[in-house]
C-alpha positions, -999 to 999 in steps of 0.1 A, spaced: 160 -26 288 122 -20 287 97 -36 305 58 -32 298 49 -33 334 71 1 345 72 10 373 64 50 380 90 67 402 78 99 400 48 100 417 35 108 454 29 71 475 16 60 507 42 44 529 27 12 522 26 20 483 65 30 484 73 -8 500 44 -22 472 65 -5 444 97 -17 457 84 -50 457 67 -44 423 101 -31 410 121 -62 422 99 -85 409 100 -70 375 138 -61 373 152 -77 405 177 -102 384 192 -74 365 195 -48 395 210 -77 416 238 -89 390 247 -51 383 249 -45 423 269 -83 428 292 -77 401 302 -39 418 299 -46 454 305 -83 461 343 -80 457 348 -53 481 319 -69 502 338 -107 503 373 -86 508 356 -64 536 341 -93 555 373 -118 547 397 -96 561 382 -87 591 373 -124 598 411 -129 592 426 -100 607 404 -91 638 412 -59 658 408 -49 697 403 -13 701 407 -18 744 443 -26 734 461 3 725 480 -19 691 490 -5 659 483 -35 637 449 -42 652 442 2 644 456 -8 609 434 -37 604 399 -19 615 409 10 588 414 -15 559 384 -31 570 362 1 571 379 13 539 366 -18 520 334 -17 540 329 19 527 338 11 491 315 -18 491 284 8 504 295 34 479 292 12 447 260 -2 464 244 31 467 257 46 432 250 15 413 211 18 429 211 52 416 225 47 379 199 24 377 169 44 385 185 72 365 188 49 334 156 25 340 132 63 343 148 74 314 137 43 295 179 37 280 187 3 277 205 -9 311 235 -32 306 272 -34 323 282 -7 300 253 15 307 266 13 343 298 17 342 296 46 316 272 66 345 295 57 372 326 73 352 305 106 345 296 106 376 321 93 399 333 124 418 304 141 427 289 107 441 321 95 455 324 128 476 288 130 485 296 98 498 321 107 516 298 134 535 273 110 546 294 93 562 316 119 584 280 137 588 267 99 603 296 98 627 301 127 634 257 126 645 253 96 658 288 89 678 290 123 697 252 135 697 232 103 684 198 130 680 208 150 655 222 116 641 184 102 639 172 134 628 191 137 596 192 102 588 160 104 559 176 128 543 207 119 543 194 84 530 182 103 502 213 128 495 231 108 469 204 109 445 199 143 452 234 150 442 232 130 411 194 138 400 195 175 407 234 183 400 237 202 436 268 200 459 266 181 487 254 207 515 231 217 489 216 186 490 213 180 526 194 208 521 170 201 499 164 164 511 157 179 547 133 206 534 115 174 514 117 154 553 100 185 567 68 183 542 62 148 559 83 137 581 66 106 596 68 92 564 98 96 561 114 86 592 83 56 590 102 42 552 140 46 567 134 31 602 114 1 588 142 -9 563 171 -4 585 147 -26 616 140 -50 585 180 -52 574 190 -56 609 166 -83 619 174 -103 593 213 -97 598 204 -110 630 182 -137 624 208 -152 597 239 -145 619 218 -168 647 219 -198 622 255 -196 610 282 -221 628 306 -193 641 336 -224 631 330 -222 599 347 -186 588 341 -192 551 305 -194 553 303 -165 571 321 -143 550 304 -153 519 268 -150 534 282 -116 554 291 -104 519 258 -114 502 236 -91 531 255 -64 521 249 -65 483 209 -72 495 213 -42 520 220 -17 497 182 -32 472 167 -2 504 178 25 481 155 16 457 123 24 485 145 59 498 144 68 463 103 63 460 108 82 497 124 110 479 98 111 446 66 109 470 76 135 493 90 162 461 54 152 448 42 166 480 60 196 485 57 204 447 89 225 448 117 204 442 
């Protein structure tokens, strides 16, 4: 797919010019980004948010079934993130190459690609836990970069420690703009979370999960501004 109005990843931004180009770059390929993201994370997204809705769990009571259900539920939760996430890249990757993006385009990167991403993916999240459940600093500390990894592990071919590597050395060349671009989309995505789950009738389950499983396709459009993140701040340190 080309577009005459391209927008320029590679390049060093202002915080404010990272959120412009995002905004630029939805505008101009929004409906295509959002039907490949819909059509590879709404199903897990709807099956997340359905069975948890359906099969709530306690973790005060010490129950089996309800330890069962929170695991499916995350599972699906994480599969739905994943595909969010790797879809976000495999567009970028494909739109700054100039290739024509389509379903197949997609889904031939994701198959090339899958277990590199899918284990990078997989270290995010135990190094998220493991941060910000037992020591919640070094959680907030390595949150840019680790925002950032999976690109890093797709755009630059390195393992995943590599990466984490890398994306903190790019954090360290400026890191208040960096923590300034991650802070201000999670605030943004959990505001509006909020400020949608205020308006929903808590009765009415099936509108819930659908427009639960919608935020969570629109949640994962911040990779798009992490990956501007990681271009401005390699165009500042000039040694990526």
């Amino acid at each position: 797919m080309y577009n005459s109005q391209r927008i320029e990843f590679n390049k060093f931004r202002t915080t404010q010019e990272i959120f412009s180009g995002f905004l630029a770059f939805m505008k101009s390929e929004g409906q295509t980004y959002g039907l490949m993201l819909a059509i590879f994370v709404l199903p897990f997204a709807f099956a997340s948010a359905y069975f948890m809705a359906t099969h709530p769990f306690d973790l005060v009571m010490i129950d089996p079934d309800s330890y069962n259900n929170m695991y499916i539920t995350l599972g699906l939760s994480f599969v739905a993130k994943f595909f969010g996430v790797f879809v976000s890249c495999a567009y970028v990757h494909l739109y700054m190459s100039g290739a024509r993006i389509d379903l197949d385009g997609i889904k031939s990167y994701i198959v090339d690609n899958f277990v590199p991403a899918f284990l990078a993916a997989l270290f995010v999240t135990c190094v998220m836990f493991v941060g910000f459940c037992f020591f919640i600093i070094p959680g907030i500390v390595l949150l840019p970069a680790l925002s950032m990894l999976l690109y890093d592990v797709l755009f630059a071919r390195q393992r995943s420690i590599s990466s984490l590597s890398r994306c903190l050395n790019l954090c360290r060349t400026n890191w208040k703009q960096s923590f300034a671009v991650v802070l201000l989309c999670y605030i943004v995505i959990f505001m509006l979370s909020i400020f949608i789950g205020a308006l929903l009738p808590p009765e009415n389950i099936m509108l819930n999960v659908i427009v639960s499983s919608c935020m969570t396709v629109v949640c994962e459009t911040t990779m798009i501004p992490f990956i501007l993140l990681y271009y401005s701040l390699a165009n500042q340190n000039m040694k990526l």
